[in-house]
C-alpha positions as CSV (number, residue, x, y, z in Angstrom):
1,X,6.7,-5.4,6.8
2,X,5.3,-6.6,3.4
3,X,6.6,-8.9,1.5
4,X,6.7,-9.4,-2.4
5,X,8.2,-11.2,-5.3
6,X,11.2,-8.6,-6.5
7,X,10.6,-7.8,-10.3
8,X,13.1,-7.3,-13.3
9,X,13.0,-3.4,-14.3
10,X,15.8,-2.1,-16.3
11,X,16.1,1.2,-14.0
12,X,19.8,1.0,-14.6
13,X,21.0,1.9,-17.8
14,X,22.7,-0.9,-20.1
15,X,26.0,-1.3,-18.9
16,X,27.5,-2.2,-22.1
17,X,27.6,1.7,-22.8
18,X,30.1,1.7,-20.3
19,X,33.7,1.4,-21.6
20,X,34.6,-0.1,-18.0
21,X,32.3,-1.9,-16.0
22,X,31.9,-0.8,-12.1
23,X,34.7,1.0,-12.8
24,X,35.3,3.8,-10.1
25,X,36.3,7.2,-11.9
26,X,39.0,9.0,-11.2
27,X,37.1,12.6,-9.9
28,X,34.4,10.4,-7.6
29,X,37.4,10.5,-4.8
30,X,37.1,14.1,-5.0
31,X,34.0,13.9,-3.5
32,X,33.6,15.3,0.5
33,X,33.4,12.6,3.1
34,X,31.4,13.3,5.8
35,X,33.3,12.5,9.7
36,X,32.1,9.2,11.2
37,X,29.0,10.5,13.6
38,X,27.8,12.9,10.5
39,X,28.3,9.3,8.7
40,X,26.1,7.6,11.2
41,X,23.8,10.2,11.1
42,X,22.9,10.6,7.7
43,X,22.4,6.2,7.9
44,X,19.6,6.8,10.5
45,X,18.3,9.5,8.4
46,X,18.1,7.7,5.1
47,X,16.4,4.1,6.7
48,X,14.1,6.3,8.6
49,X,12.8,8.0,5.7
50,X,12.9,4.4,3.6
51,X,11.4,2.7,5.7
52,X,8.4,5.5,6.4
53,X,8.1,5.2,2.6
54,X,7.6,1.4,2.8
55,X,5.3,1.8,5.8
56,X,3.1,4.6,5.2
57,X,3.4,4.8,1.1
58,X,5.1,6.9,-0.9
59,X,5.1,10.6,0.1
60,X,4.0,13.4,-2.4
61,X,7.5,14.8,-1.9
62,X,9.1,12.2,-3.7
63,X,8.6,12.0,-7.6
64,X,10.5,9.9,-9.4
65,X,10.1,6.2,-8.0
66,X,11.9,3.6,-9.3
67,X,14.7,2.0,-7.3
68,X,17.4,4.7,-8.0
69,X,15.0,7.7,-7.3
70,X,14.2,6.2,-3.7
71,X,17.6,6.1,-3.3
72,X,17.4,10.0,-4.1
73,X,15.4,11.2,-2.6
74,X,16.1,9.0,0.7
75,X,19.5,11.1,0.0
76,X,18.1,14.9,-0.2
77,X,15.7,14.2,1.8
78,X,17.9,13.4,4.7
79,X,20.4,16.0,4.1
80,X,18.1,18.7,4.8
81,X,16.5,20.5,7.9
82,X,13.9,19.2,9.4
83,X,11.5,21.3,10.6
84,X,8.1,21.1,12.1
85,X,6.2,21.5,8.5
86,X,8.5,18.6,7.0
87,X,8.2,16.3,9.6
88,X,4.3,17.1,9.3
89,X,4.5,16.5,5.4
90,X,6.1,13.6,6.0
91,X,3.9,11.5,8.4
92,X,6.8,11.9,10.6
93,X,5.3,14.1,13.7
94,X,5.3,12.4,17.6
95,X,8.3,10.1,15.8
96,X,11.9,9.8,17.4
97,X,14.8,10.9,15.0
98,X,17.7,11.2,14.3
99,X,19.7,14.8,15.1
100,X,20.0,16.8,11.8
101,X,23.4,16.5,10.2
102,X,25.3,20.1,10.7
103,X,24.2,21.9,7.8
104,X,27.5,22.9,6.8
105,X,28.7,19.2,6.2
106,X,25.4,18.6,4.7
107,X,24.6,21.5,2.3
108,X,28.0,21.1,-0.3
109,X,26.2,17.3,-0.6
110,X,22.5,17.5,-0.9
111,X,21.1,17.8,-4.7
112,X,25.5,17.3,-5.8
113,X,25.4,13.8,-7.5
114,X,28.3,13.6,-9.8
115,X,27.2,12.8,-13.7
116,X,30.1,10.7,-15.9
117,X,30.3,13.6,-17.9
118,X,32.0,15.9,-14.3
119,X,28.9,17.7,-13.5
120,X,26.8,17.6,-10.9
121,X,23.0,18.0,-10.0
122,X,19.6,17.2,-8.2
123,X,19.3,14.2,-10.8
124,X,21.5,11.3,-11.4
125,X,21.0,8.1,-13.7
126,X,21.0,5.1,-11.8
127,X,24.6,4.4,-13.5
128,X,26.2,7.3,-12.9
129,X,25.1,6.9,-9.2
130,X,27.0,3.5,-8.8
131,X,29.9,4.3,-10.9
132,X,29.8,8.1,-9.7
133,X,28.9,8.1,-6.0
134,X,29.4,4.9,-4.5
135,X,32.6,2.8,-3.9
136,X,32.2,-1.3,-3.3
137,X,32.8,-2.5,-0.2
138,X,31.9,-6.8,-0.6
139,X,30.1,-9.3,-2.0
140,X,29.2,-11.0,1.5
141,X,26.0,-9.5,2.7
142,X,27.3,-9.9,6.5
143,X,29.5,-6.9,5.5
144,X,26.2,-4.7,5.0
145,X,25.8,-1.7,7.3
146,X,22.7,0.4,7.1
147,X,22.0,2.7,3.8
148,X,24.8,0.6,1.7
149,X,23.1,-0.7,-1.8
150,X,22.7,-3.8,-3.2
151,X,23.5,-4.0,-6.9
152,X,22.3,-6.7,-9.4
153,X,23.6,-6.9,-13.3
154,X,21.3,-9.1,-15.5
155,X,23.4,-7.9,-19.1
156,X,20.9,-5.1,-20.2
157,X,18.9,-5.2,-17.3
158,X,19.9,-3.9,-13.6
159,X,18.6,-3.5,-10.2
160,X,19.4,-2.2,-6.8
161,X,18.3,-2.4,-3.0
162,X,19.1,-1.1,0.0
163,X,20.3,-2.4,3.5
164,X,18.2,-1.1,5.8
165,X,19.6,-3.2,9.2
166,X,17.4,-5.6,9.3
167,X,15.4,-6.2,5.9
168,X,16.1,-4.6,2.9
169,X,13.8,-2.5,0.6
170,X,13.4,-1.5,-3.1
171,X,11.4,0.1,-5.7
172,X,10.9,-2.3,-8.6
173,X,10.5,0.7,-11.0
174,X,6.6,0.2,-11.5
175,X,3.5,1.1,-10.1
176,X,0.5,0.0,-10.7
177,X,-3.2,0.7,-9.2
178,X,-3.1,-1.3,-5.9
179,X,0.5,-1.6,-6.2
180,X,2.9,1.2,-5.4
181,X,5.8,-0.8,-6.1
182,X,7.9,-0.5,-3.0
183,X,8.9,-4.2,-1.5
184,X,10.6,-5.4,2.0
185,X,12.3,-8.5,2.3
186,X,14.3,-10.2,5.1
187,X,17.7,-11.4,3.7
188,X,16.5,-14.9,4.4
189,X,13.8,-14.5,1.9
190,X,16.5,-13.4,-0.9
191,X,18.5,-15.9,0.1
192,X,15.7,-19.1,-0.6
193,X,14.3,-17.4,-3.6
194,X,13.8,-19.8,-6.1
195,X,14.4,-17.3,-9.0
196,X,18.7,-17.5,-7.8
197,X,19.5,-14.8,-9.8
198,X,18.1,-12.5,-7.1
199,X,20.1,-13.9,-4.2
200,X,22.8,-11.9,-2.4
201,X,24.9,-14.7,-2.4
202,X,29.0,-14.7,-4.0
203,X,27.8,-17.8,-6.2
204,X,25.3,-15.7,-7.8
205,X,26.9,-13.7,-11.0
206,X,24.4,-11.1,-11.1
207,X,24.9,-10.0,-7.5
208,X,27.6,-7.6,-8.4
209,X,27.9,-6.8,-4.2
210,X,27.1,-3.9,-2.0
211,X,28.1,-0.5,-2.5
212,X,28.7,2.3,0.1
213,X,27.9,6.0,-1.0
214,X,31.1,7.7,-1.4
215,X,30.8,10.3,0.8
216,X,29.8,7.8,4.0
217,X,32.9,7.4,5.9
């Protein structure tokens, strides 16, 4: 597991566009919820396809990389079938998995992220998938479980991570020859980082808390 200094990117939009802060909207409760094993499922299925991206390097199959995107495609990626060809594209052959999600549940979710302005699509902005598709659960990182997001608000600049169980991973929004910008980092190491503004702590002003996709039960 790597390790790296996390880096400001603004791949969240300003939230002073926002006439209400983190505020949830009324049609994100709309959203299905998926039963508690289809919940569990689809948490395997998104670390194990994080993590494989942290591990191996980005796939082909996912194009827009900054932290949101991962967060995407993790998403679509894991709603899908997975068939002898994918796990093949993806690195992922001779690897134990999770069980698919039944493609009922997971079809009416995969490339459906509510937008602010009520529609929905394969693409999201990073706002619109906090304030759209997510619901927050704490500001105490021992309330984590695996998939939930981290979210960090630095006035026009804003960030997010993801629990994966263990560690927790990002994309810092850049990439650079040498440097595909994907970072792991063991809570303990966010926790002593001497830049505190990246610190999961409740002290810490710009960690907004963790975040649960909406439709995890």
């Amino acid at each position: 597991m790597s390790t790296f200094r996390p880096q400001r990117r603004q791949c969240l939009a300003s939230l002073a566009a926002l006439a209400s802060a983190w505020a949830w909207p009324a049609h994100a409760g709309e959203q299905p919820r998926l039963d508690p094993a289809q919940s569990r499922q689809l948490r395997d299925w998104i670390t194990v396809l994080i993590h494989a991206q942290v591990e191996q390097g980005p796939t082909p199959r996912w194009t827009h990389r900054d932290c949101a995107g991962l967060v995407r495609f993790a998403v679509a990626e894991a709603l899908r079938e997975h068939d002898l060809a994918w796990r093949r594209s993806m690195g992922l052959l001779g690897k134990r998995l999770p069980p698919d999600l039944d493609a009922s549940a997971a079809a009416p979710l995969r490339h459906n992220w509510r937008r602010a302005d009520g529609s929905q699509g394969a693409f999201v902005s990073a706002i619109e998938l906090v304030q759209s598709n997510t619901r927050f659960v704490s500001r105490q990182l021992a309330q984590a479980q695996s998939a939930d997001l981290l979210f960090y608000d630095f006035g026009d600049d804003q960030h997010l991570m993801v629990w994966m169980g263990s560690y927790i991973a990002y994309h810092t929004g850049r990439i650079e020859k040498g440097d595909n910008g994907l970072r792991a980092l063991r809570p303990s190491q966010l926790m002593a980082w001497s830049d505190t503004r990246w610190r999961p702590a409740t002290d810490n002003p710009n960690f907004v808390g963790l975040h649960r996709l909406a439709f995890i039960a």
